[in-house]
C-alpha positions in Angstrom: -15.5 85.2 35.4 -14.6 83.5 32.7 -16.4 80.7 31.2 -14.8 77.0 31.4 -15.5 74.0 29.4 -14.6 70.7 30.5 -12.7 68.5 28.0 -14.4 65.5 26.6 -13.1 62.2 27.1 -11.6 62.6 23.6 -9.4 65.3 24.8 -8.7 64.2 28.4 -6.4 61.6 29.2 -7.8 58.5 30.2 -5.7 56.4 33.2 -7.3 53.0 33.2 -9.1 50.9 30.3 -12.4 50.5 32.4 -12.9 54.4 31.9 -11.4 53.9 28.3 -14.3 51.3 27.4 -17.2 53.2 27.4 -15.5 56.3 25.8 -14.5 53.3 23.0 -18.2 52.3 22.7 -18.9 56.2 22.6 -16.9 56.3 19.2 -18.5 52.8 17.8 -22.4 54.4 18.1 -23.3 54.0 14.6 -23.8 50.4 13.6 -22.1 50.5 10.4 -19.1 51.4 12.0 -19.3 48.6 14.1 -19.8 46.1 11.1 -16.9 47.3 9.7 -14.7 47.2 12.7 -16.6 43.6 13.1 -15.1 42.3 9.7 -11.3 44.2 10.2 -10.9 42.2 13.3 -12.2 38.9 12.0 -10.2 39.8 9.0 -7.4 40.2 10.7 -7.6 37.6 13.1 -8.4 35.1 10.3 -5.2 36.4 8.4 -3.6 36.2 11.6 -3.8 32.4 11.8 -3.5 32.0 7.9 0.2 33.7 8.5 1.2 30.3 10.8 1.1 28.6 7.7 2.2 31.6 5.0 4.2 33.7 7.0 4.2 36.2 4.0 0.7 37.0 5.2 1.8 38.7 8.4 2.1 41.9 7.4 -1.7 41.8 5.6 -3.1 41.8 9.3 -3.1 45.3 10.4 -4.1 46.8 7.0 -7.2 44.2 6.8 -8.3 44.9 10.6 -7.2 48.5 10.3 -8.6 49.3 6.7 -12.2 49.0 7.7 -11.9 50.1 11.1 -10.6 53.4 9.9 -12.9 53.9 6.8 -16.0 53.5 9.7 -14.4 56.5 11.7 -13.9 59.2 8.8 -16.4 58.2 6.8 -19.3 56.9 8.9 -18.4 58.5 12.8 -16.5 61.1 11.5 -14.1 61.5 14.6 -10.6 60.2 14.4 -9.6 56.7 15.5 -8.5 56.1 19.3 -5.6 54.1 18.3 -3.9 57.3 17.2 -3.8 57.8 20.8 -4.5 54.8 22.8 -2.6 52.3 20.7 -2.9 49.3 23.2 -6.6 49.9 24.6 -7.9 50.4 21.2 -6.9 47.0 20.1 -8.2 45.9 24.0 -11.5 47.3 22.9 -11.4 46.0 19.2 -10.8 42.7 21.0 -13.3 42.8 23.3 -16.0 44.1 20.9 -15.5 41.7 18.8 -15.8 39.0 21.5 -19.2 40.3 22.7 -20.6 40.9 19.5 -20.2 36.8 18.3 -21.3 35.9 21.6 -24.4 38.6 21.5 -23.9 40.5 24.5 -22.6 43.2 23.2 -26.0 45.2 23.2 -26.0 46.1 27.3 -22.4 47.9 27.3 -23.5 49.7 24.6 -26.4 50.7 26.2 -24.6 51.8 29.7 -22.1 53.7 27.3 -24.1 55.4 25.2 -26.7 56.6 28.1 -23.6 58.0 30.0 -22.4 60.3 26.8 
């Protein structure tokens, strides 16, 4: 009998973006990479609302949210960025993140997450 191995989260495909949260949190472990993702999206969300006024800025906002966020996962995580493959639910989580970060209760989710690797 042959031995199987299960494919991590990374490799399966995931069907809803409460099972795609945790896995998300999973890839944000080391804090560094978190500060950076942290500063892309408030980056880019403050470039975001600068564009109403300079619409020449629009196109600045994916490569200042993107630019750190991606520097964290190759140099810092070392895996590869989930919005290769989950485009939408990676920005849902960069969202979300960010949101409990600034409001401080992002500490808990990251501990459910990162007790059920």
């Amino acid at each position: 009998m042959a031995d199987t191995i299960a494919p991590s989260l990374s490799e399966a495909h995931i069907d809803s973006f409460e099972a795609f949260w945790p896995y998300y949190l999973r890839e944000h472990a080391h804090p560094v990479n978190r500060a950076l993702h942290l500063a892309g999206t408030g980056a880019a969300l403050a470039t975001l609302a600068a564009s109403t006024v300079n619409p020449m800025l629009l196109p600045l906002v994916p490569v200042v949210g993107y630019g750190p966020a991606w520097i964290g996962h190759y140099v810092i995580e070392k895996n590869r960025p989930a919005t290769f493959t989950y485009p939408v639910w990676s920005l849902r989580g960069d969202l979300r993140m960010f949101r409990l970060a600034v409001t401080g209760r992002l500490g808990p989710h990251l501990e459910r997450a990162l007790q059920g690797a």
